[in-house]
C-alpha positions as CSV (number, residue, x, y, z in Angstrom):
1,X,-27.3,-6.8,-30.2
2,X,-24.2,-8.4,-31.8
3,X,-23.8,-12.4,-32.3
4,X,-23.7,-14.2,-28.5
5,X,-20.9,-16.4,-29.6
6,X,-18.5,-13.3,-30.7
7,X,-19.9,-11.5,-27.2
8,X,-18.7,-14.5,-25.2
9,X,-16.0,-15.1,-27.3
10,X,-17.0,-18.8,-27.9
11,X,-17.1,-21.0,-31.3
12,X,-20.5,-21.7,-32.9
13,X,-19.5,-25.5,-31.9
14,X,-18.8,-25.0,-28.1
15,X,-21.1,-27.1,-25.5
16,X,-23.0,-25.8,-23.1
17,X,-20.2,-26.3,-20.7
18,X,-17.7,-24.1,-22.0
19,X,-20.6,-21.4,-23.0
20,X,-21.3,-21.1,-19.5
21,X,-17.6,-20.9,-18.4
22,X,-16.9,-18.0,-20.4
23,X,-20.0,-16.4,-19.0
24,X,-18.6,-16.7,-15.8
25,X,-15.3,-15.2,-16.0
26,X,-17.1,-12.0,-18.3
27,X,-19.3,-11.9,-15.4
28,X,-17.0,-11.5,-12.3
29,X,-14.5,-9.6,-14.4
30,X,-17.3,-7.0,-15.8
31,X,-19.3,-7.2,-12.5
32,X,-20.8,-3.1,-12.2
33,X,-19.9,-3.4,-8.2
34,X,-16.6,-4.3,-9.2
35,X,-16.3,-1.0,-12.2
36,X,-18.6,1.6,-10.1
37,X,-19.6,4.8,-12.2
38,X,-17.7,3.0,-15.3
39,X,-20.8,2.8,-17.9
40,X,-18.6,1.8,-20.6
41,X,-17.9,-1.6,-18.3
42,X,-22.2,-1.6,-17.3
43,X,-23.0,-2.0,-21.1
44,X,-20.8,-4.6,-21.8
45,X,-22.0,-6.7,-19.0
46,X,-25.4,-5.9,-19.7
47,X,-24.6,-7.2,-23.1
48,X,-22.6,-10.4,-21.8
49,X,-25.0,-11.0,-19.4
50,X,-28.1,-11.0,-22.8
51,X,-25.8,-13.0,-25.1
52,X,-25.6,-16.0,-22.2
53,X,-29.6,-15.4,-22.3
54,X,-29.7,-16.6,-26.0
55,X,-26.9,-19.5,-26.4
56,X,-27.1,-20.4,-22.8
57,X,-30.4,-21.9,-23.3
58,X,-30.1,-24.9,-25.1
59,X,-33.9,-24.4,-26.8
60,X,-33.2,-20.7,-27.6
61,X,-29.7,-21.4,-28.5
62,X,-31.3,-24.1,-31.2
63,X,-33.5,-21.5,-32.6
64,X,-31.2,-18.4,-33.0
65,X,-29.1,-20.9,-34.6
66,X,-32.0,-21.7,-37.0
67,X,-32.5,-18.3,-37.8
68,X,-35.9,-17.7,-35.8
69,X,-34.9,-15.5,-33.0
70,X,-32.1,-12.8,-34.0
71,X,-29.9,-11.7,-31.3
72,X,-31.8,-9.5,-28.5
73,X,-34.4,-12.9,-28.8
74,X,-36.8,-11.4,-30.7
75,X,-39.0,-14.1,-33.3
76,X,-38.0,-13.2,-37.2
77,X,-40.5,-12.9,-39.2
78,X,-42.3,-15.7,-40.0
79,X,-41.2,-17.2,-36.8
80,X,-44.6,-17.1,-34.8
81,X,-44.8,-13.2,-35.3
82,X,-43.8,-10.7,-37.0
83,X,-41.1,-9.0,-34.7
84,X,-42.5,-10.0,-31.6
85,X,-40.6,-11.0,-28.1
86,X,-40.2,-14.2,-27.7
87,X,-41.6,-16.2,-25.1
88,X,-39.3,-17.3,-21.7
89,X,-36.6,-15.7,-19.7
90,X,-34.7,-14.1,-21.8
91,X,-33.2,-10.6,-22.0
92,X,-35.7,-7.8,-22.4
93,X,-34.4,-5.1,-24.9
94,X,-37.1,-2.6,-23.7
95,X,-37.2,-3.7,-20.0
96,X,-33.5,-3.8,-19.6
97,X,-33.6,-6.3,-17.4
98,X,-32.1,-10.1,-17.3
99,X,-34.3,-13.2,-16.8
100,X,-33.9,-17.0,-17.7
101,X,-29.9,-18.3,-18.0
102,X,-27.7,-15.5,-17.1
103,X,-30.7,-14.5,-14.1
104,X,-29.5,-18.1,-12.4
105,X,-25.9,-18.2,-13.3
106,X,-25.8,-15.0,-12.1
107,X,-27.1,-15.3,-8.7
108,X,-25.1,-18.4,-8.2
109,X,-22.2,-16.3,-9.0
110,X,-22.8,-13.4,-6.7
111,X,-25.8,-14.1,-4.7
112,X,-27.3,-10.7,-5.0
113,X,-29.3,-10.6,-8.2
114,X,-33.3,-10.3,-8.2
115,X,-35.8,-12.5,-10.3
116,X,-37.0,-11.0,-13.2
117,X,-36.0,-7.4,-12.4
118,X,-32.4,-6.7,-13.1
119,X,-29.5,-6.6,-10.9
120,X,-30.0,-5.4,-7.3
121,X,-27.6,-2.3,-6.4
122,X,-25.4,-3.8,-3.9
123,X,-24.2,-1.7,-1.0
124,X,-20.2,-1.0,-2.0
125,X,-16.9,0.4,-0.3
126,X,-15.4,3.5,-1.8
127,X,-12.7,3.8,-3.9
128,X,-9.4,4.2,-1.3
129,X,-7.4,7.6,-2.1
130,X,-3.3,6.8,-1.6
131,X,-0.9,9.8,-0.3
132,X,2.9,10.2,0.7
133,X,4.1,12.4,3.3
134,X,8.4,12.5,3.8
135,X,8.7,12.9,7.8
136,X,11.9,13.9,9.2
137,X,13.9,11.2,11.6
138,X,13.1,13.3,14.9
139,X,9.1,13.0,13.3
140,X,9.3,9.7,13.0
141,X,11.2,9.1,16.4
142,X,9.1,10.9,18.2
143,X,5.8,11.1,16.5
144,X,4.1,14.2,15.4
145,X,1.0,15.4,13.5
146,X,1.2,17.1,10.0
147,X,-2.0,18.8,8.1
148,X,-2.5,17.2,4.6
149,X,-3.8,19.0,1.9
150,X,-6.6,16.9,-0.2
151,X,-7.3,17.8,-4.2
152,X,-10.7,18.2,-4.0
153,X,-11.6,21.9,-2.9
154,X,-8.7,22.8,-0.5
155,X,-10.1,20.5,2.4
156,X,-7.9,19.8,5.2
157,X,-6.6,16.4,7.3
158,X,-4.8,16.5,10.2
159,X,-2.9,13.3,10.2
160,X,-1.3,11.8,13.5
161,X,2.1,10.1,13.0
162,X,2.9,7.5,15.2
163,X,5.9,7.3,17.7
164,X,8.4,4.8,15.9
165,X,6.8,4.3,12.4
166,X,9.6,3.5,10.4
167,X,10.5,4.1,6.6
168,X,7.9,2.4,3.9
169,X,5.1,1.9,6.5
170,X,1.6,2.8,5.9
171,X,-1.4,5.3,8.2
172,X,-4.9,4.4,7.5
173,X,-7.5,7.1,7.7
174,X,-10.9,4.7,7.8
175,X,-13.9,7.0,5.6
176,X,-11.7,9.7,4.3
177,X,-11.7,8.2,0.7
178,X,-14.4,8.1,-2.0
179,X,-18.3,8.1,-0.8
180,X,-19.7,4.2,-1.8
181,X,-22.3,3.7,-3.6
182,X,-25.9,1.9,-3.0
183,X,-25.0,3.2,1.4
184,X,-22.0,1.5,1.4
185,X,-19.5,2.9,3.3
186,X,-16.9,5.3,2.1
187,X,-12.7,4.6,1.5
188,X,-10.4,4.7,2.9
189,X,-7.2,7.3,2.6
190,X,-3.7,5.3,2.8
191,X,-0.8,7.7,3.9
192,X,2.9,6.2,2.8
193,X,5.4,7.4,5.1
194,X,9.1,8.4,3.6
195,X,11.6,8.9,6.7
196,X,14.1,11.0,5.5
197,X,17.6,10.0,6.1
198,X,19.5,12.0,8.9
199,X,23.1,13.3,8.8
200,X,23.9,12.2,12.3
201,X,21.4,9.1,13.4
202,X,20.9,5.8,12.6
203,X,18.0,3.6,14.1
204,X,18.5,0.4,14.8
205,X,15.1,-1.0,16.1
206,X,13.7,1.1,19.2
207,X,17.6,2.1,19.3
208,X,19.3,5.3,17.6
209,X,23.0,4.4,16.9
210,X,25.8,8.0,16.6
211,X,29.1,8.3,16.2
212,X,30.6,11.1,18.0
213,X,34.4,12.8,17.0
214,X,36.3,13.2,20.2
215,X,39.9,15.3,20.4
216,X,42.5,13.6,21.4
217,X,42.6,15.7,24.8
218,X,39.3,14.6,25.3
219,X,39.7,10.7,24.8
220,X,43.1,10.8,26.8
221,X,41.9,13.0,30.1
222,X,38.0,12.6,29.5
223,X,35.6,15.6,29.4
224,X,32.0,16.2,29.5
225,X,31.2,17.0,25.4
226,X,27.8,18.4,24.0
227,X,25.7,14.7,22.4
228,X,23.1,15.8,19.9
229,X,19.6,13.5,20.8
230,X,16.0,13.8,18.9
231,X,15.1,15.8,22.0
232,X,17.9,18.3,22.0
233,X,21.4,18.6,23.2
234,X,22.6,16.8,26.4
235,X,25.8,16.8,27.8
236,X,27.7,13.1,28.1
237,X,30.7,12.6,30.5
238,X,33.6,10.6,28.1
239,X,35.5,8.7,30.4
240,X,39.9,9.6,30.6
241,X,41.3,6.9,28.3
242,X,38.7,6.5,25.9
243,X,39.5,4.8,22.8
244,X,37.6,4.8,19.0
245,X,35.2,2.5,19.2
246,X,34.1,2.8,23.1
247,X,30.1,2.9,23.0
248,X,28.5,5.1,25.6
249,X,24.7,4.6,26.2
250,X,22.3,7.7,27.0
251,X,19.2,5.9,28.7
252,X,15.8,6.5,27.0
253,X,16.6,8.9,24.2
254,X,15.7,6.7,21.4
255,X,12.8,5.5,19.6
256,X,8.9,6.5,21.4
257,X,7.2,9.0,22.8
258,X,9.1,10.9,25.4
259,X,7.1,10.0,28.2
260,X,7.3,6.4,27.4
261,X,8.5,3.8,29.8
262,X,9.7,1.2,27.2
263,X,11.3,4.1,24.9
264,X,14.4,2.7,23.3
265,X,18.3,4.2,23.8
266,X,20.7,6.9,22.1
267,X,24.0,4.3,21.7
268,X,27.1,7.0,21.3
269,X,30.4,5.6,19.7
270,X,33.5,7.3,20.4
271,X,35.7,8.5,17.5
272,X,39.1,9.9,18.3
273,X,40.2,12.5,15.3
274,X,43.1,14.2,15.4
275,X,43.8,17.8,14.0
276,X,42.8,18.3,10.2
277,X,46.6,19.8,9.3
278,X,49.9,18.2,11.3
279,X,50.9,19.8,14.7
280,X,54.7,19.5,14.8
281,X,54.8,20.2,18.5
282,X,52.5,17.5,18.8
283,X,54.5,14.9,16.8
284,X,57.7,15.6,18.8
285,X,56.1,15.4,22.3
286,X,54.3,11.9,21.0
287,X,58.1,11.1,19.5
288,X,59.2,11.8,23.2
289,X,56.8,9.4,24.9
290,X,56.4,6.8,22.7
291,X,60.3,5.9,23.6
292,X,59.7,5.3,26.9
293,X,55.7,4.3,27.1
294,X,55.3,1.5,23.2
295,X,52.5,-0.6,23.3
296,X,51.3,-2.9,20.6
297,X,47.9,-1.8,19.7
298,X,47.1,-4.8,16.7
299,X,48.5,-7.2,20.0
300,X,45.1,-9.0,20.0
301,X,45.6,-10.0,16.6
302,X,48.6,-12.2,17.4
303,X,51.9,-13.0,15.7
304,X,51.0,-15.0,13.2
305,X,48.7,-12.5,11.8
């Protein structure tokens, strides 16, 4: 057993007081239910937890000081025995148990330690197990399920998305992480969704927002055009005179299952484009009928603009 001040990082001149503080925070931060299967984490509290034993005790702390207990609390030579335990509720080297000081502090600390034989196994949660899975807009629109592939020996999940789970949210599969230990229950698997951004559609809340290029024959005499949705094509009727900017709504072909009453909307705005390269015949018959049909189009902006 090393010194019980260097184990508890304290001076040989601390009080009792800040002895018992240190033990604390070793305790909750090297507490074995806290570090499952860690050993490495079980010794050192196991010593901690033996050092507090010593210098906790204000009598045994007087005779270690003395010289006539060494470390595990064992009388020197000399010292009532030769080599023999000592007396009281210290730690017990060949027991490996904890008794005296660190026994109460302990409980009072985490209320599940037994009297005079060791630390109880307490019933403890898995370790959660954290995934990502990239879902395609129409996925996430819509909902879906995908099958998810875990580490350990191939096995299989199939994982339900929701209707309408949006970009950076998380699925919780309750008892598909680690088993826990002492019959505690087992983890937890967290699934982080990634929506993937689309080319064409935008959500804005339960709402999917597209812009849709109209000719200019189709904005001037109106036309039924082709609207691409997360549930396939559907033709849309563009009113004669429709300008960029005019916002048709198809009803219930945004965000939620299909079948859902309170499903969100498909908002299409109207773009007019022109032809990629110049149409001269074009140019001259818009020459011809702008002379006789000008109209300001920036009139709303007024003339002090």
């Amino acid at each position: 057993m090393k010194d019980p001040y260097h184990v508890l990082g304290v001076t040989k001149n601390a009080s009792q007081t800040e002895i018992k503080s240190a033990y604390r925070k070793l305790a909750k931060k090297l507490h074995p239910d806290a570090n499952a299967g860690n050993e490495n984490i079980a010794e050192k509290f196991k010593e901690v937890s033996g050092a507090y034993n010593i210098i906790g005790d204000e009598k045994l702390r007087g005779k270690f000081d003395r010289g006539e207990i060494d470390a595990n609390g064992q009388e020197k030579y000399g010292f009532g025995g030769a080599g023999g335990p000592r007396a009281g509720g210290g730690f017990n080297q060949a027991g490996g148990g904890f008794g005296g000081g660190a026994d109460d502090l302990f409980s009072e600390i985490f209320g599940n330690f037994r009297r005079g034989g060791g630390q109880r196994p307490q019933a403890t949660k898995g370790r959660d197990k954290s995934f990502a899975i990239e879902v395609s807009f129409k996925e996430a629109s819509l909902g879906g399920t995908r099958r998810l592939t875990l580490g350990e020996g191939g096995k299989t999940l199939d994982v339900k998305i929701p209707a309408g789970i949006s970009d950076g949210k998380q699925i919780r599969l309750k008892g598909q992480g680690d088993a826990g230990s002492a019959g505690g229950p087992a983890g937890d698997i967290l699934i982080n969704i990634k929506v993937k951004t689309d080319a064409v559609f935008v959500r804005d809340g339960n709402n999917i927002l597209l812009e849709l290029p109209i000719s200019l024959s189709e904005a001037v005499l109106g036309a039924k055009v082709q609207v691409p949705t997360v549930d396939g094509t559907v033709n849309l009727k563009v009113p004669a005179g429709s300008n960029t900017g005019s916002t048709l709504r198809l009803k219930g072909k945004g965000i939620g299952k299909k079948e859902a009453k309170d499903r969100g909307d498909q908002f299409v705005k109207l773009k007019v484009v022109l032809p990629d390269e110049q149409d001269e015949e074009l140019q001259e018959w818009v020459s011809n009928w702008s002379k006789d049909h000008d109209y300001d189009p920036r009139s709303k902006f007024g003339k002090n603009s």
